[in-house]
N, C-alpha and C positions, 0 to 999 in steps of 0.2 A: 598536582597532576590529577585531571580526572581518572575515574573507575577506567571509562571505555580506551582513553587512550593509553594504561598500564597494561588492562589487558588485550589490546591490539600487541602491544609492544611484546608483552609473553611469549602470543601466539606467533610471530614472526621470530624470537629469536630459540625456541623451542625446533620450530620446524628447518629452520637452517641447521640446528644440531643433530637433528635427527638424522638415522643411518638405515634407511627402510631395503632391504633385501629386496630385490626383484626377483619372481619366480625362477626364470632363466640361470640365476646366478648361486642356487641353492639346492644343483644337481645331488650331488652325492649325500648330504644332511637326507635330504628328501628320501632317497633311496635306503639310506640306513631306515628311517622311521617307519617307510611301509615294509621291509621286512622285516622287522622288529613284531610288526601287527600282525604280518603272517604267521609268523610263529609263532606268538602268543594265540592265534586261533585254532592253529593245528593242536598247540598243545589240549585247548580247552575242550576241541573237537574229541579227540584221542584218549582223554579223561573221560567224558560223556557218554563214550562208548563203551568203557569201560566196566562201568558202573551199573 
């Protein structure tokens, strides 16, 4: 079997396997991680001033 045609063959059964999140569908994950950054800036903020 040639090179190009193994890795043709790779690339298509890789991307069938593949489970790619769309934005739309990773409401709440998303919302946990930017208040997760909020907080960690507040805190970092409130240390700083501290200081």
């Amino acid at each position: 079997m040639p090179a190009q045609s193994r890795f043709v063959k790779s690339i298509v059964s890789t991307s069938k396997s593949q489970d790619v999140k769309m934005p739309w569908t990773r409401g709440a994950t998303r919302k946990a991680m930017i208040a997760r950054r909020q907080k960690a800036t507040i805190k970092a903020v409130s240390v700083a001033k501290s200081a």
